[in-house]
N, C-alpha and C positions, 0 to 999 in steps of 0.2 A: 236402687241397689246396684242396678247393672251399670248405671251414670257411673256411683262412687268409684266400683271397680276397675270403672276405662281409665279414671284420673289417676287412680292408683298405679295401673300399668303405663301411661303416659309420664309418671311420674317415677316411677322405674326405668322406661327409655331414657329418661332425659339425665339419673346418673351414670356417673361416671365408674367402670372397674376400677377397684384399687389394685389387681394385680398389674392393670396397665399400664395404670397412673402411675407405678413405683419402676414397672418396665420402662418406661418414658422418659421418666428422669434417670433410671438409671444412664441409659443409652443418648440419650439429651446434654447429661450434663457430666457425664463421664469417658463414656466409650468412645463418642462421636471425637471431645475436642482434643482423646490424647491420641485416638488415631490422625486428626488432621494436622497434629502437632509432629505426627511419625511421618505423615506424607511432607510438610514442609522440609524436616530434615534432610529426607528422601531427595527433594528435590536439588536443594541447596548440595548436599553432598554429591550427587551424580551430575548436578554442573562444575563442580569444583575435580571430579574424577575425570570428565570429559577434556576439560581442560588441562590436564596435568598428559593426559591422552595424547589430544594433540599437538600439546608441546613435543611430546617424546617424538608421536610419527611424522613431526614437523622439521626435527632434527634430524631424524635419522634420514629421512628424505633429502634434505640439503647437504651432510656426509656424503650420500650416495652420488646425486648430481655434481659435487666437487671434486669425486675420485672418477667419475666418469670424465669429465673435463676435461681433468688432469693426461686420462688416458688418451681421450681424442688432440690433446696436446703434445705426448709425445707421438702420436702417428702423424702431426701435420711435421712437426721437428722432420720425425722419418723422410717424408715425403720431400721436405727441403731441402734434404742431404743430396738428392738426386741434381737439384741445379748447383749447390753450394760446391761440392765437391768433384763437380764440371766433367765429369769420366765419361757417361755419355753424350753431351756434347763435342767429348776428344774423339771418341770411335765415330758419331755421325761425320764431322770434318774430315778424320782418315777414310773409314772404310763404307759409307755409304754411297757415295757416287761409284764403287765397280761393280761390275755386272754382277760378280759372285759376291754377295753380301754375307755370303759365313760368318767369316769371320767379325763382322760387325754383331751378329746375332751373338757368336758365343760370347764377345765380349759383353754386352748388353745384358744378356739372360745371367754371364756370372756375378756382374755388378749386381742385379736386384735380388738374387741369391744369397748374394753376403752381404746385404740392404737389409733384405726383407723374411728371404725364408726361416728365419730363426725368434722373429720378433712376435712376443703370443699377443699384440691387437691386430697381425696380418693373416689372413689366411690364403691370399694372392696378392700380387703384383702386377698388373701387366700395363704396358708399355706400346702405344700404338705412335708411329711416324705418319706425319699426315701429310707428305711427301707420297707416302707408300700406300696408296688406301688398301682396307680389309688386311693391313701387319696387322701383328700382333706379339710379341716379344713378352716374356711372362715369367714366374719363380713361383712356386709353392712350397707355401709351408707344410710342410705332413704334419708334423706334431701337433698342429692344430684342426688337423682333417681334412688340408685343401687336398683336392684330387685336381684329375683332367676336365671332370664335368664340371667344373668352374669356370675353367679357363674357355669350351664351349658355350658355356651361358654366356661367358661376358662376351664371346664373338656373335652370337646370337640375336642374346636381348638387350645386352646392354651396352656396347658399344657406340652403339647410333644414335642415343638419348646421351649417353656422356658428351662425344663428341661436340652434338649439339650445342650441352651447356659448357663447356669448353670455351668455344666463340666467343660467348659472353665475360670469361673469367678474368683475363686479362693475366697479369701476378699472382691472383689471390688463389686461396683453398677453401672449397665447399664440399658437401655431402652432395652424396644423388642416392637416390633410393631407387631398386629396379625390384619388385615380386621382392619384396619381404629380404633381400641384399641389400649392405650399405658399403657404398663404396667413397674413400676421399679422393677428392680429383682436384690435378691443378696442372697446369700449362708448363710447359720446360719451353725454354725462349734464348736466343742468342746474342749474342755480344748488343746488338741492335732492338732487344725486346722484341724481337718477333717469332712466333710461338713455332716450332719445329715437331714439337711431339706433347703427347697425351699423359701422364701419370697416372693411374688409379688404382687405390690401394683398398682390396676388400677386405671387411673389417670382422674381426671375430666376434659374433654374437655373442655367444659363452662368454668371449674374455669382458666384452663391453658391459653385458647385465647383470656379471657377476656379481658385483657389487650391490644390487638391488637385495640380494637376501636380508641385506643385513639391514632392509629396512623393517621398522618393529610390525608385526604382524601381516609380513608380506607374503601373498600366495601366488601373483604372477604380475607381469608386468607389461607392457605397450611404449613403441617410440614410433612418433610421428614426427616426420620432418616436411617443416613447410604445409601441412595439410596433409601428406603422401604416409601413407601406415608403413615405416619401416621395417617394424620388430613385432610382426604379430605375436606378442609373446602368450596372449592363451588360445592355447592352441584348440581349433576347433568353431572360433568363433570371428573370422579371421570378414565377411560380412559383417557383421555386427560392428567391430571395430572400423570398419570402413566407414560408418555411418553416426557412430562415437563423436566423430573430431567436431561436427558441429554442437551438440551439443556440450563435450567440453567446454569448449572457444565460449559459448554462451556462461556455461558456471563461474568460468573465470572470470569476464569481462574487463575490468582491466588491472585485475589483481594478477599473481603470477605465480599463487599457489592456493588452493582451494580443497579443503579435507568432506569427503561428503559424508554424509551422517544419517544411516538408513537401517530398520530392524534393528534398533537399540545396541549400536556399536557403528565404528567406521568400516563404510565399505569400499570405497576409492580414495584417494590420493591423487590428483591433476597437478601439476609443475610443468612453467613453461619456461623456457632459457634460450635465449636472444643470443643467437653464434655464428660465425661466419655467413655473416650476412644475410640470414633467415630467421626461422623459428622453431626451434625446436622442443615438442612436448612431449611430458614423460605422464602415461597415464598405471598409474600403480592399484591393483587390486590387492583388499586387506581382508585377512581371514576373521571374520565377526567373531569369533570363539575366543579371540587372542584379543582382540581389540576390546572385546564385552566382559572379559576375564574378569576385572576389578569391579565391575560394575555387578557383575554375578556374584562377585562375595560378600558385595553391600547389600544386595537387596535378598542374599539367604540370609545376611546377618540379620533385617528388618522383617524377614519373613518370620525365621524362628522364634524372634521376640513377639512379635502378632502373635504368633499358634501359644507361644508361653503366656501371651491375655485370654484367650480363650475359655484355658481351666479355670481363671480368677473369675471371667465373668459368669460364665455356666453355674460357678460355688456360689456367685451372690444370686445369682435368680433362682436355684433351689433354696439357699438358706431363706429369700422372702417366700418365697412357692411354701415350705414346710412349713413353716415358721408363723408365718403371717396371712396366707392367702388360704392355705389348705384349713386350719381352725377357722377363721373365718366363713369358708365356704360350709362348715357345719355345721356354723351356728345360722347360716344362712336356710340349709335345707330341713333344720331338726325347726326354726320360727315358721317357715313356711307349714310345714305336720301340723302346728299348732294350730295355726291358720285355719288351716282346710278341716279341724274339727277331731284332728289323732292329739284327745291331752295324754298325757303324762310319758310323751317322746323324751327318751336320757340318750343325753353325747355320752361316748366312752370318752372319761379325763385322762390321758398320758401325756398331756403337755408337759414340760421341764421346766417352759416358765414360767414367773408368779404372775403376768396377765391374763393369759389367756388359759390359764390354771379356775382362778380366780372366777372369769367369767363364764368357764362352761360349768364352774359349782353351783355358781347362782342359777342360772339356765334350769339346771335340772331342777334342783331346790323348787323354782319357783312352776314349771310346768310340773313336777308332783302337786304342788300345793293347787293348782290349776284342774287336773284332775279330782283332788278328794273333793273339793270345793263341789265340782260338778255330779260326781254322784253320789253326793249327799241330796243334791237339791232334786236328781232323777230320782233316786230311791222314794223320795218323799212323794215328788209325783206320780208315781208309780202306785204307791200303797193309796195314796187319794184316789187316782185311777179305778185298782180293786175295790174301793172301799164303793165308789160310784155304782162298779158295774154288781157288784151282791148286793147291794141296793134295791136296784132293778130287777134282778133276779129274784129277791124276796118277794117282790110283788107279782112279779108273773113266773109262778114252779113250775119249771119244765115238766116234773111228775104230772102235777095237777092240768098242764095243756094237754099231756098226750091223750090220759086219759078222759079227758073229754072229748079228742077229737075219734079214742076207742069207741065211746057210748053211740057220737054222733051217728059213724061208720056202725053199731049195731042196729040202731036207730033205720038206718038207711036200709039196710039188708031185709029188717023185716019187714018195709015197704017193698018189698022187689024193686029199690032203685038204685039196681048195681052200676051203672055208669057214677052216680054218687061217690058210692063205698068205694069204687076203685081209684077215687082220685082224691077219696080222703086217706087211702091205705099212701099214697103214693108223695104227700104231702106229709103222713106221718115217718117218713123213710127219708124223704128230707129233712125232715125239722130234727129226726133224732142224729141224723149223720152232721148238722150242721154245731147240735151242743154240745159231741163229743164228749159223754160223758165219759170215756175212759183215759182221756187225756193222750191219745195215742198221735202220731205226726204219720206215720204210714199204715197204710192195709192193702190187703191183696187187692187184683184188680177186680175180681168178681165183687168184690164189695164195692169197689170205685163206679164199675159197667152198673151197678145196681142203682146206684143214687142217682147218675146220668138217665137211666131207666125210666125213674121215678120223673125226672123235672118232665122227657121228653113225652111223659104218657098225658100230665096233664097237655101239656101244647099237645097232644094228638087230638083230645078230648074238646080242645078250645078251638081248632083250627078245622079238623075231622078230617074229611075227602083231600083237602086242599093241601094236605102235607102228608108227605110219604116218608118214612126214615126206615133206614137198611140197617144191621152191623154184620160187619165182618172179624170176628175174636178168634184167634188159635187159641183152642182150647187148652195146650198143652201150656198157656201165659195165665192160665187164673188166677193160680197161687202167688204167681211174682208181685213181690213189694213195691208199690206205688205211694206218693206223699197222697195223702188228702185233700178229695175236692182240686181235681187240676181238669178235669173232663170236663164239668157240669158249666162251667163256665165258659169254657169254647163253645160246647154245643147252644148258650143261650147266644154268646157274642155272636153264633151263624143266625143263629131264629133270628135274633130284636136287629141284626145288621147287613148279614150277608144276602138273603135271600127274598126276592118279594113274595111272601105266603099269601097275599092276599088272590094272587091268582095260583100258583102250583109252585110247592114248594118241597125239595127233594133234598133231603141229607141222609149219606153215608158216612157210618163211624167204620175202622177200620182200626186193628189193633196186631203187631205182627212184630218177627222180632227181624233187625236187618241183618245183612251178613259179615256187616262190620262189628256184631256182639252188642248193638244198640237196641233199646225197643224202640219201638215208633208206633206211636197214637195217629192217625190221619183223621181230621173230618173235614169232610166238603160238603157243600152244599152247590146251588146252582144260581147262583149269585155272580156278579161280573165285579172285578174288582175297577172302579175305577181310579184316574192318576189323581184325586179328590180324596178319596178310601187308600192309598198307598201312604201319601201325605199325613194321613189322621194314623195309618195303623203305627207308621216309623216315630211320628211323635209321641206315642202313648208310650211305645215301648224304651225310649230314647230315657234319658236321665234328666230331662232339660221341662220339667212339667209341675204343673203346680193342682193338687191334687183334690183340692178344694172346688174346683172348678169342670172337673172331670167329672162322666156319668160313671156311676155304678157300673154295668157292663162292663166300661172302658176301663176303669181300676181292677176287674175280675180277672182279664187277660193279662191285663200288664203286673199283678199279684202273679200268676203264675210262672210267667215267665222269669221273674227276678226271684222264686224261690225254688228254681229250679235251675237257674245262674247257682244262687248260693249254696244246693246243697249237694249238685253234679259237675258243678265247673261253666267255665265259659263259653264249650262246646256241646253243652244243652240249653233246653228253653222253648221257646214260644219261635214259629216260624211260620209267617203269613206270605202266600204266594198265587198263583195261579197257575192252572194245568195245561196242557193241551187242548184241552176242551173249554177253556175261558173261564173255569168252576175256581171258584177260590175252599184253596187247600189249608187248610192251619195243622201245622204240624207239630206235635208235642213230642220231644227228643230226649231222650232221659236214659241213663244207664242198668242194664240188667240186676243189678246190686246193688244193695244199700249202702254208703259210706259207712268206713267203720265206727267216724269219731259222732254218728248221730247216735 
């Protein structure tokens, strides 16, 4: 039986839930392919957004770069005016070789005055004769915010690096970059091409990157010339930039504009432009928020649509959940009842459809008919049963045994052999409490102490000296309601198990009420329980036993225990243990009142 059972349950492992089977395909063959159906879209549209992206900040970047151009176009014009329109080379020829050079100066400083001071990509002028070292001849634009401390820097710092690259210039105009200053410089030369003086024209930041706003999604900006950080334009990080230019130069390699693509939007912008005879790189920082804009409306628009699958799918796993899985599971646990020996278990029908309508009709239908079946055929065994046991009873009348065993027991007395008569008194006190003729399930405990009385007199009688037994009863528990026959049997389970009588053998009964409103029966004996006897007592009492095969004693305990489960709860019964003194305790736990429904 226990074989068939394993294959049963191995064969219950081995299917499959239908809740999860329909879960599976739902999400298999629905959810999974239209969500990867939304992530391809996803994809494809945020490459084609990307792209429309960079076209924009690819344009607006080349605008920028062409009006910058433009600008540094007309400052080198500016700058040319200076040789083309020959005024200071007319005042160096007049007034430079006299001692008092004034007047060379005023004419000089008014010329780049009316050059330069009004032109918004100027913010100075200055003019060094290299005849004259440490001159310096100079204009500022106010409008544009040139001061005096300009015109000290460029004698300071930057003088001596222009100069330098001067030597090299020959005709032409280049940049110099000095600390975050841009200045254009180019040679003024005479009739002979031979260079006489210095031009350098500092250049207005503001006017120069003005133009960068208007690239799309721009938040600040960087110019590097030749490798040298001209325009630290975010400010703050002016190291960092310093350190930038290589890794630019690398992004580019030998492209000559390069969009970078980091945290789901564009975050720089690199452009390099080839000019007066160098290199000049524009590094553009872009604000992710502006740049990711389009890309955030796409993928709320795929988001919202997601959460609007959600409720659709949630509706279809409850509609199979209620529908399909939830009856099912009924018919699952109302088969199982049947199973385990509960007939005539009914589903409540409120299904609304005709199948499963249908099949908890038949269900019930047929576990009633499953039931009557069965106690027809109990009742019948039942009365066969009676029929056996008045039978038996016909041939031996409890009337007719007593009083024989009265005659016996007079019989005895008037022999003077009262050990006899007291143990034929004490057998008739049994035999009459075990055929309960009044059909009664409980009696006071003085009647219960009495029949346990009765078995323990004979074993005094059979055993003598060799066994001693004690009770301790509150007397104020006699009257209380006990079932029948729950004593008599622990006290033999101690004699025939617990105790070796054959050399001294000690049982106290004890009967008391506890403070939790419980009574409690103790008996102990002096017996040792061993891990052999713990084993045997757990088995007996266990559910897992077959009863055929069990002594008498051992069905007596295990009888009491489980009708004292059935008629007080699951927190009374039979409790086998050991004390501090190694004496094995059984303790009988039972409620100070009768249930009402007995």
């Amino acid at each position: 039986m226990d074989t068939a059972a394993e294959k049963d349950r191995q064969a219950y492992r081995r299917k499959k839930s239908l809740r999860w089977s329909m879960l599976r395909r739902l999400v298999f063959g629905w959810f999974l392919p239209l969500l990867v159906m939304i992530c391809v879209v996803i994809v494809l549209m945020t490459k084609n957004v990307l792209g429309q992206v960079e076209q924009t900040i690819q344009a607006s970047v080349d605008k920028t770069v062409e009006i910058m151009q433009l600008q540094l176009k007309d400052c080198e014009t500016a700058s040319k005016n200076a040789s083309y329109m020959a005024m200071i080379s007319k005042y160096y020829r007049q007034h430079f070789g006299e001692k008092d050079r004034s007047q060379f100066r005023d004419s000089v400083e008014e010329f780049l005055r009316q050059q330069y001071a009004y032109d918004d990509n100027c913010r100075s002028a200055e003019l060094v004769v290299l005849n004259e070292p440490g001159s310096c001849y100079y204009a500022l634009n106010e409008s544009n915010g040139g001061t005096y401390q300009d015109i000290r820097f460029f004698r300071e710092k930057a003088s001596e690096k222009i100069l330098e690259v001067a030597k090299t210039l020959d005709t032409g105009t280049t940049l110099v970059g000095v600390e975050g200053k841009i200045y254009m410089v180019r040679n003024l030369v005479t009739s002979k091409f031979v260079p006489y003086a210095v031009l350098a024209l500092e250049l207005d930041q503001e006017s120069l990157m003005k133009s960068y706003t208007g690239i799309w999604g721009y938040a600040d900006a960087a110019l590097y010339w030749n490798g040298e950080l001209l325009v630290p334009g975010i400010k703050g990080h002016d190291e960092y930039l310093e350190h930038r230019y290589a890794y630019i130069m690398g992004a580019l390699g030998r492209r000559d504009a390069v969009y970078e693509y980091k945290g789901g939007g564009y975050s720089h912008a690199y452009r390099r432009i080839k000019t007066y005879g160098g290199t000049m790189v524009l590094l553009v920082s872009l604000d992710n928020s502006v740049t990711y804009a389009e890309l955030e409306v796409m993928q709320y628009f795929f988001l919202i649509l997601f959460l609007f699958m959600i409720p659709l799918v949630v509706q279809m796993i409850r509609f199979f959940h209620n529908k399909v899985t939830v009856p099912l599971g009924e018919l699952i646990v109302a088969a199982d009842a049947v199973r385990e020996g509960k007939l005539g278990v009914q589903i409540v029908n409120e299904e609304d459809n005709e199948e499963f309508y249908r099949m908890k009709e038949s269900f019930n239908h047929m576990s009633q008919q499953l039931k009557t079946q069965f106690d027809k055929i109990y009742l019948e065994e039942i009365a066969l049963r009676d029929a056996r046991i008045m039978a038996l009873q016909s041939q031996i009348n409890p009337h007719f045994l007593n009083n024989t065993l009265e005659i016996i027991n007079w019989e005895a007395r008037l022999n003077g052999n009262y050990k006899v008569s007291g143990m034929i008194e004490a057998l008739s006190t049994m035999l009459g409490e075990t055929m309960n003729r009044k059909a009664a399930q409980f009696h006071s405990v003085a009647e219960e102490i009495a029949y346990a009385d009765a078995y323990l007199y004979i074993i005094s009688q059979r055993f003598g000296a060799k066994f001693h037994c004690e009770e301790k009863v509150d007397e104020r528990l006699r009257n209380v309601q006990v079932p029948r026959l729950i004593i008599q049997p622990i006290v033999e389970n101690a004699v025939e198990h617990g105790m070796d009588i054959t050399e001294q053998g000690r049982l106290e009964v004890r009967l008391f009420e506890r403070e939790d409103g419980y009574l409690c029966i103790e008996v102990e004996d002096n017996g040792h329980l061993t891990e052999e006897d713990r084993k045997r007592i757990d088995r007996i009492l266990s559910q897992d036993i077959e009863p055929e095969k069990e002594k008498r004693v051992s069905l007596g305990i295990r009888n009491v225990d489980q009708r004292l489960k059935m008629i007080y709860g699951a927190d009374c019964g039979l409790f086998i243990d050991s004390d501090k003194n190694e004496h094995t305790v059984s303790t009988i736990l039972l409620k100070m009142e009768v249930p009402s429904e007995q």
